[in-house]
VODREN-70922 format. One record per residue (C-alpha): residue number from 1; residue in three letters; x, y, z. Coordinates in steps of 0.1 Angstrom, whole numbers, always signed. Layout:
BEGIN
k;r;X;Y;Z
NUM;ALA;X;Y;Z;
...
This chain:
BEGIN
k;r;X;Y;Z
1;UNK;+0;+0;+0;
2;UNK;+10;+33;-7;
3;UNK;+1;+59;+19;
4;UNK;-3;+96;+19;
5;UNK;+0;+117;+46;
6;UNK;-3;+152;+41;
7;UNK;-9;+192;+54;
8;UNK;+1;+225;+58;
9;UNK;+37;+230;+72;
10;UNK;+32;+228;+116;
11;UNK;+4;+207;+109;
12;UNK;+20;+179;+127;
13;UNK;+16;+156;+92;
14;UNK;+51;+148;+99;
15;UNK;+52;+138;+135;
16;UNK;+17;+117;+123;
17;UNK;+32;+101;+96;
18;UNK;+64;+91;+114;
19;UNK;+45;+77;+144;
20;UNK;+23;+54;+118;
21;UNK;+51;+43;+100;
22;UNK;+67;+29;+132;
23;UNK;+35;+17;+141;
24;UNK;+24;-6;+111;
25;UNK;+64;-12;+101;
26;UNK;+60;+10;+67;
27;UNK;+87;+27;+51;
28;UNK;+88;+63;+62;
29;UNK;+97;+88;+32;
30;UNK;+97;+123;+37;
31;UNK;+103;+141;+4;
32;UNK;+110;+174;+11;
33;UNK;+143;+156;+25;
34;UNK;+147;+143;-10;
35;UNK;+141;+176;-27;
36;UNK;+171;+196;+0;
37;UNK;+190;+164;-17;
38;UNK;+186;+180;-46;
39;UNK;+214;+209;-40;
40;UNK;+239;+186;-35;
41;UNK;+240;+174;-69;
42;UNK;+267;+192;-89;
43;UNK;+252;+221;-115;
44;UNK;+217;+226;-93;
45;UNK;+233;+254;-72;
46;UNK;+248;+270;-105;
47;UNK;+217;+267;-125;
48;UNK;+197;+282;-96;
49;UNK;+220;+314;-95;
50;UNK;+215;+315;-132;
51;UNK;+181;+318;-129;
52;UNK;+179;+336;-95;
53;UNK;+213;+354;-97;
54;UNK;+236;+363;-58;
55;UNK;+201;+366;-41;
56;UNK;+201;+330;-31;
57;UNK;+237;+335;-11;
58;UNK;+240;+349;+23;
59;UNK;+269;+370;+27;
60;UNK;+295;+346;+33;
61;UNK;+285;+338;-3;
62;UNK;+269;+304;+9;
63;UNK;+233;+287;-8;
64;UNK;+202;+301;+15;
65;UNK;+179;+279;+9;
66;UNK;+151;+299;+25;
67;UNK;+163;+328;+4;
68;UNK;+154;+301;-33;
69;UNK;+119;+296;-12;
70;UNK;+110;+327;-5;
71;UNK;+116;+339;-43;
72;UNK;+97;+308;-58;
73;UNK;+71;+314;-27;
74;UNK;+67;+348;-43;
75;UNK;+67;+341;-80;
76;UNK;+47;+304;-81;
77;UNK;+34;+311;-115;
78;UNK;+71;+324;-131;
79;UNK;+90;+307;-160;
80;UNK;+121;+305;-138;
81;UNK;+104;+288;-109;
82;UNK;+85;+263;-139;
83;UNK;+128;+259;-153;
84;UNK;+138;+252;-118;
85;UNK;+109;+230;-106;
86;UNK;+113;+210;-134;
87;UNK;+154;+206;-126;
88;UNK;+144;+192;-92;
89;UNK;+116;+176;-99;
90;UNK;+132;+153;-123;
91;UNK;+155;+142;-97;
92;UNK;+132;+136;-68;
93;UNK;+110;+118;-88;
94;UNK;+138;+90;-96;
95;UNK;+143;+87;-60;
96;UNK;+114;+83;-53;
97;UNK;+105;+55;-80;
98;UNK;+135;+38;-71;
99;UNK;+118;+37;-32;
100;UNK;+90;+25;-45;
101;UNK;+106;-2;-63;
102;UNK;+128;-14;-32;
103;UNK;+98;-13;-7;
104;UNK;+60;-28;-11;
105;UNK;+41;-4;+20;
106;UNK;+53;+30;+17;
107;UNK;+38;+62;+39;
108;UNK;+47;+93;+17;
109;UNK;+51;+129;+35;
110;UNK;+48;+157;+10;
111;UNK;+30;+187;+9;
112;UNK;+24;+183;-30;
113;UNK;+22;+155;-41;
114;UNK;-16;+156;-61;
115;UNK;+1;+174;-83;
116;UNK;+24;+142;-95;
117;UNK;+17;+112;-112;
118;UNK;+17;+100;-76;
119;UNK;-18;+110;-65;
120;UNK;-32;+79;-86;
121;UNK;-13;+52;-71;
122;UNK;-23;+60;-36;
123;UNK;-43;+32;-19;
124;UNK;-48;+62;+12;
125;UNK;-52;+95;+21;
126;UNK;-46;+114;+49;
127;UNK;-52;+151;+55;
128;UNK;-38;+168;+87;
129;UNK;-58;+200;+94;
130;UNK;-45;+222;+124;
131;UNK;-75;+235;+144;
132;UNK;-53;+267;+157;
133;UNK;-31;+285;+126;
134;UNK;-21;+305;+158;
135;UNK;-3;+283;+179;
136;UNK;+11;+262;+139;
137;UNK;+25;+297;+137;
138;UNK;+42;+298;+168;
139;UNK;+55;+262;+164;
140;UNK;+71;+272;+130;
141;UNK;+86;+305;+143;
142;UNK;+102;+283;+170;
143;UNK;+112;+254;+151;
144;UNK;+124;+270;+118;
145;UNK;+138;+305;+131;
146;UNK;+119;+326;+99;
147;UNK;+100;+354;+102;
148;UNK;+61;+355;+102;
149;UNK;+59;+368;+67;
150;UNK;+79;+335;+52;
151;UNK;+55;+317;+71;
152;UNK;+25;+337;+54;
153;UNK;+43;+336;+18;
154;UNK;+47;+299;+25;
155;UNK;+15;+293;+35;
156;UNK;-1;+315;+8;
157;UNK;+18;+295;-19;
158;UNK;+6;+265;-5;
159;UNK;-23;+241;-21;
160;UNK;-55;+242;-14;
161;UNK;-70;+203;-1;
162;UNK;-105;+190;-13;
163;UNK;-113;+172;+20;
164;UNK;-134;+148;-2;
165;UNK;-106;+136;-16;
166;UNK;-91;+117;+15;
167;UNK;-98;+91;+35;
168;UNK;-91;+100;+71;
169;UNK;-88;+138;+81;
170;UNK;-71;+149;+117;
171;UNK;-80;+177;+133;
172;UNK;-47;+183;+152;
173;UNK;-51;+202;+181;
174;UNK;-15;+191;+189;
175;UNK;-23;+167;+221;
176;UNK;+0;+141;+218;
177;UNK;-19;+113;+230;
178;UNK;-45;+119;+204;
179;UNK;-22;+109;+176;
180;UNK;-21;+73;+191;
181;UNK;-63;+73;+186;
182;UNK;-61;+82;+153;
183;UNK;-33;+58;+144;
184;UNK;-53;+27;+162;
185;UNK;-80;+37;+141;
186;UNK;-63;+41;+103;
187;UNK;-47;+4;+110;
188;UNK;-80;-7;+120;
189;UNK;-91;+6;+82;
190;UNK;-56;-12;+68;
191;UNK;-71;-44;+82;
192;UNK;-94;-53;+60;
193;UNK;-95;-29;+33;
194;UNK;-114;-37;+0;
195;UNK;-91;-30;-29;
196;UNK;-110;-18;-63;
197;UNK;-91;-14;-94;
198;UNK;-109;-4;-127;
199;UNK;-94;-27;-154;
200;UNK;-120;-14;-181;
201;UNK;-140;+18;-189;
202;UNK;-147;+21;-223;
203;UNK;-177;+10;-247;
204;UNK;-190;-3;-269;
205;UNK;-150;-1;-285;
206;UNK;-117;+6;-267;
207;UNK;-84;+21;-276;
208;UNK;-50;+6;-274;
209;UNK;-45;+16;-237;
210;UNK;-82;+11;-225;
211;UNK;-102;-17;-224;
212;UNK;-146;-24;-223;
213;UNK;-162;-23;-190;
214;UNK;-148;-46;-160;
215;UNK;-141;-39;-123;
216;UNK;-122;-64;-97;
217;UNK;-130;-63;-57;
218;UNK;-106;-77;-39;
219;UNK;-121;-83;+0;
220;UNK;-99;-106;+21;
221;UNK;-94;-138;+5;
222;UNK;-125;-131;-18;
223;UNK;-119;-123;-56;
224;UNK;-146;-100;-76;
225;UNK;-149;-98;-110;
226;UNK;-174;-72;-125;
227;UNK;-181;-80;-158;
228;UNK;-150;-89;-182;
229;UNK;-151;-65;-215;
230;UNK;-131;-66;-246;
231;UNK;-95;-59;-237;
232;UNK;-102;-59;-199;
233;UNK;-81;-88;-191;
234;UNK;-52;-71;-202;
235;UNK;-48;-54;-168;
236;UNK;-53;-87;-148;
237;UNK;-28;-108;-131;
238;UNK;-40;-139;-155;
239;UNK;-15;-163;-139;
240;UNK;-34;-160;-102;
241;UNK;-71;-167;-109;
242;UNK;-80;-193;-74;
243;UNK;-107;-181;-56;
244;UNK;-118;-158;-85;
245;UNK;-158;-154;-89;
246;UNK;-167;-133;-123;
247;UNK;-202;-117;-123;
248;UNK;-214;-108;-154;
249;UNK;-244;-78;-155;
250;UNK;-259;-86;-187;
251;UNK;-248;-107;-216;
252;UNK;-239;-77;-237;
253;UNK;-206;-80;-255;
254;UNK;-187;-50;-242;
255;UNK;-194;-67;-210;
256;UNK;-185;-105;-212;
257;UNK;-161;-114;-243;
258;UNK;-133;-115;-222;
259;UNK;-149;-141;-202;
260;UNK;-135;-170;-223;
261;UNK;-101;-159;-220;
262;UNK;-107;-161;-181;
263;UNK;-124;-202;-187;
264;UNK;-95;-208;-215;
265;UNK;-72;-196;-189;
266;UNK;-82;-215;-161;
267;UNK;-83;-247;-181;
268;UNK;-43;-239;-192;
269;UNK;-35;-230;-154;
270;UNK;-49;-265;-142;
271;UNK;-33;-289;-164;
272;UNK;-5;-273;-152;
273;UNK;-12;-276;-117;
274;UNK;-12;-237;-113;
275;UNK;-50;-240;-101;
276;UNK;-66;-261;-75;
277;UNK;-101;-247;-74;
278;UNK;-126;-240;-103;
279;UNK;-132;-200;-108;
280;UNK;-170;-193;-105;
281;UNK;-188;-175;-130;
282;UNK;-224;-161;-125;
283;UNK;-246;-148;-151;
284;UNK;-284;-136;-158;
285;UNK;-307;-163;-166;
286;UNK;-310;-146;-204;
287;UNK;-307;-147;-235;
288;UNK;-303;-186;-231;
289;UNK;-286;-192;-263;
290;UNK;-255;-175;-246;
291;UNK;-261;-188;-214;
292;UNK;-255;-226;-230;
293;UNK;-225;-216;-252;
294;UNK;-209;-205;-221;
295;UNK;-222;-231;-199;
296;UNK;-214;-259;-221;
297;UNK;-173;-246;-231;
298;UNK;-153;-277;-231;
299;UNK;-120;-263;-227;
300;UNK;-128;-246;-193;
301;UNK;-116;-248;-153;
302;UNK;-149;-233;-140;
303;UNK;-186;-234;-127;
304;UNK;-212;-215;-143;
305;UNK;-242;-205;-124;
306;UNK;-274;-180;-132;
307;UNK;-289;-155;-111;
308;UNK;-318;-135;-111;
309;UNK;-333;-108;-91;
310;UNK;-345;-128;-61;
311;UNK;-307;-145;-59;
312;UNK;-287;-135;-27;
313;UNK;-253;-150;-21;
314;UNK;-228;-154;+6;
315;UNK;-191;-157;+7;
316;UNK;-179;-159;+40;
317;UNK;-185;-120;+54;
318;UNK;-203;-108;+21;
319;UNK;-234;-107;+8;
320;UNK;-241;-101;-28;
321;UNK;-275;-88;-39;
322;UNK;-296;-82;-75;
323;UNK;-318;-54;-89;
324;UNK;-332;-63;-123;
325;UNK;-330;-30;-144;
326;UNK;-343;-16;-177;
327;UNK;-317;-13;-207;
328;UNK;-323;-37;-234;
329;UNK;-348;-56;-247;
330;UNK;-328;-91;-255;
331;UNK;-309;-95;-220;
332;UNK;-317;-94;-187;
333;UNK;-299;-65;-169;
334;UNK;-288;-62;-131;
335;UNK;-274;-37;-106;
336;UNK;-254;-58;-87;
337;UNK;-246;-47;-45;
338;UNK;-217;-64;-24;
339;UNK;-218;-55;+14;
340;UNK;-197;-64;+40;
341;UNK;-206;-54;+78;
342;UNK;-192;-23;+73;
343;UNK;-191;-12;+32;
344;UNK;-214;-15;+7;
345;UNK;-202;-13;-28;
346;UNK;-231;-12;-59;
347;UNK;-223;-17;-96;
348;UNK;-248;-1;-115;
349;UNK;-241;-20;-147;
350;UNK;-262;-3;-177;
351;UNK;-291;+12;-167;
352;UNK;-323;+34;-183;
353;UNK;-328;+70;-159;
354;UNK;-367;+55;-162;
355;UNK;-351;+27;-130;
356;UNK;-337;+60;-112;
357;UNK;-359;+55;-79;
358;UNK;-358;+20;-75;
359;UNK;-318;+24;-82;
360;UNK;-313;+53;-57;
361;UNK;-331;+31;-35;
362;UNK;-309;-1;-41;
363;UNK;-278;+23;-35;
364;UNK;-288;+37;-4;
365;UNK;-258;+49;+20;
366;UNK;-234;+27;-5;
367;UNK;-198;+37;+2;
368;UNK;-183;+35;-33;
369;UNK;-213;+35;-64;
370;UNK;-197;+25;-94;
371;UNK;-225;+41;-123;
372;UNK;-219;+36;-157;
373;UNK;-222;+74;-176;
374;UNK;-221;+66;-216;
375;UNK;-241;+99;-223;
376;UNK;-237;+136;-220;
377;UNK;-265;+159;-214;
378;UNK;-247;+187;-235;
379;UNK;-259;+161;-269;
380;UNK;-292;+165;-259;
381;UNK;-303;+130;-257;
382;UNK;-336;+123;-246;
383;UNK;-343;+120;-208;
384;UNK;-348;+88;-212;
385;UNK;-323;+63;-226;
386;UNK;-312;+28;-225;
387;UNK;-281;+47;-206;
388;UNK;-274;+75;-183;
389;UNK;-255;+112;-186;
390;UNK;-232;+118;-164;
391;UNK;-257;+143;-150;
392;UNK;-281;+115;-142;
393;UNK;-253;+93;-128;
394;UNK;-246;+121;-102;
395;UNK;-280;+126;-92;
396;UNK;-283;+90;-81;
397;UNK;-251;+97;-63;
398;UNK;-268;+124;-48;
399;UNK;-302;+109;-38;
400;UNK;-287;+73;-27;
401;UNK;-262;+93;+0;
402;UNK;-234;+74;-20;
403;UNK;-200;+85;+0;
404;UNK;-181;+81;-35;
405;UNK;-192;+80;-67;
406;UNK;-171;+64;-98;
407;UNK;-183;+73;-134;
408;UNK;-171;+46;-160;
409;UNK;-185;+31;-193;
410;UNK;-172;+64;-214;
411;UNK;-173;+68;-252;
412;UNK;-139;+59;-260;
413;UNK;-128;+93;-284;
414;UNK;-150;+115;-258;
415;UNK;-126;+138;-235;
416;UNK;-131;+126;-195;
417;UNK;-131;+160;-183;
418;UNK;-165;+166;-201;
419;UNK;-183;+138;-180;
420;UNK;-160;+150;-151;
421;UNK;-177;+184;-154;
422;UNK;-211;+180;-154;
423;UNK;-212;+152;-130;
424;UNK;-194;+174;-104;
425;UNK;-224;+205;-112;
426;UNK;-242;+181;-86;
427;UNK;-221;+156;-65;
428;UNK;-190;+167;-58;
429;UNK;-172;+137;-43;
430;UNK;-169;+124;-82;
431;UNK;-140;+103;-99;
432;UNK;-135;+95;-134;
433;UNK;-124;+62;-135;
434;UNK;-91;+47;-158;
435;UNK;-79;+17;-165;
436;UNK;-58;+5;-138;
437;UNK;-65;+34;-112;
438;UNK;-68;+17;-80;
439;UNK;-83;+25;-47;
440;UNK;-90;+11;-11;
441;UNK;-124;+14;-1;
């Protein structure tokens, strides 16, 4: 897991994140350390006084690097702070892949880090917000020996957090013992996290590095496939398919051709003695002509059940549920809800806006609703569809209470941001999902 702990500077994110990484036994990596690094490579003190010229010396003629801050503090936006940045950034950012490499749980400390490539890879977020600026202030006068207006440059330059965006939030009030709380409460979260990664978003056709709708869940010891698209299995770890279960929402094919590389697969893995139990496949009780060329593949490793709307299942701890929904006329179509005792995760699978109540009500309080959003509203399409804007998607977020909502089945040459726009005009908490982004729920 890679963790991110974050915060204004005297927020305490530091003292936090070291105290967590102790605590779980996860590499510590505070990158402002590897950005100071920086100056001691040859040229970087030479190529800052070219851009910055004597200013950046004290006057024994020695680097200040408080003096570089307080210039790029004061001119964020400049070319010469963009030159610079870019110097340094290219640097840190091989250290830090190179940590990543070496170490498999990782807490990163770094004020800016949404701003990197990073931000996507992180399986958690933690935000660090100071209840009294006052007494930050004083900290930072006493521990850094600047004057207040560095403190108010710095802080001025400083990013603005989207709270929705994390998964735990501190309010430091800078009691000690309080820390200890909060970190018995984040590795009670790392103890039974549900991991989500998107391995397919597009329909009814896919690009080169995007795939047709599919969504795995892993919870415990418990493999969830959600629907297997063209392409999708691309960004699955083929060779490790035991305790796998693949539901299927309807028998469209931007939903379920993949599926026979999964049965082919699993076939290949147990004559080589790779798999000892049969991957379970569940799928809607229509159209029957597909039902029995899947159910009666020779060359397959597998059981094939069929559900319908009155099927509830149990795997250990969760409980999977059906709504039949309205989208085409030659397959049964489901919604399909996994809950544990404490998350609830619903799959909306392609959906009419005609099923919006009875949907909303399916999704109620869900922590993660994963809608598909083929449509934009700016097309004018008619209300109602055999799919949903992004609009629509968002009002279900909305009017289900859903903590998190994650568009996905996008027309593959349409630009994200679009249904990233107009979904967030009403929910806010909104992510546009891409193959292989990954989260823990």
């Amino acid at each position: 897991m890679l963790v991110f702990v974050t915060g204004k500077s005297g927020s305490g994110k530091s003292t936090f994140a070291k105290q967590l990484s102790k605590e779980i036994g996860y590499k510590y990596v505070d990158v402002d350390s590897i950005g100071h690094s920086v100056y001691e490579i040859p040229g970087v003190i030479k190529q800052a006084e070219m851009l910055f010229g004597k200013v950046i010396f004290d006057e024994n003629g020695t680097f200040d690097r408080k003096k570089l801050g307080q210039i790029v503090f004061q001119e964020r936006n400049s070319e010469r702070v963009k030159d610079f940045s870019d110097l340094t950034w290219h640097y840190m950012q091989s250290q830090i892949d190179k940590i990543l490499k070496e170490n498999k749980n990782v807490i990163l400390d770094w004020i800016l880090l949404p701003h990197t490539k990073y931000w996507k890879m992180l399986a958690y977020k933690i935000l660090v917000k100071p209840i009294d600026d006052k007494l930050r202030f004083q900290k930072l006068l006493e521990r850094d020996k600047v004057k207040i207006e560095y403190l108010e440059l710095r802080d001025k330059a400083s990013i603005q957090y989207n709270e929705s965006d994390f998964n735990y939030i501190i309010r430091n009030d800078f009691v000690e013992q309080k820390n200890k709380v909060h970190i018995n409460l984040v590795k009670e979260y790392f103890n039974k996290p549900i991991q989500f990664e998107a391995l397919g978003t597009k329909s009814p056709f896919a690009l080169p590095d995007s795939a047709c709708p599919s969504y795995y869940l892993k919870i415990g010891d418990n493999k969830i496939l959600l629907d297997c698209g063209s392409g999708s299995h691309r960004f699955f770890d083929m060779d490790n398919l035991e305790n796998l279960n693949i539901f299927v929402s309807h028998l469209h094919r931007d939903h379920y051709n993949d599926l026979f590389n999964y049965m082919y697969t699993s076939y290949s893995l147990k004559n080589l003695g790779r798999l000892k139990e049969k991957i379970n496949i569940y799928l809607p009780t229509s159209p029957t002509r597909i039902v029995e060329d899947i159910r009666t593949e020779k060359l397959t490793y597998s059981n094939v059940y069929t559900f319908d709307k009155t099927s509830k299942l149990k795997f250990n701890n969760l409980n999977i549920e059906f709504l039949d929904v309205e989208h085409s006329q030659v397959t049964d179509c489901y919604a399909i809800k996994i809950s544990t005792p404490d998350k609830k995760i619903v799959y909306t699978g392609d959906v009419s806006y005609s099923n919006k109540d009875k949907l909303v009500e399916f999704s109620k309080d869900c922590d993660a609703l994963i809608c598909e959003s083929s449509l934009l509203k700016k097309y004018n399409f008619p209300d109602i569809n055999s799919h949903l804007t992004a609009a629509q998607a968002a009002t279900v977020a909305k009017e289900s209470n859903a903590k998190k909502l994650l568009l996905t089945h996008f027309w593959a040459e349409e630009n994200l941001s679009n249904y990233l726009e107009e979904a967030k005009e009403i929910f806010d908490n909104t992510v546009v999902l891409r193959e292989q982004d990954k989260f823990y729920l």
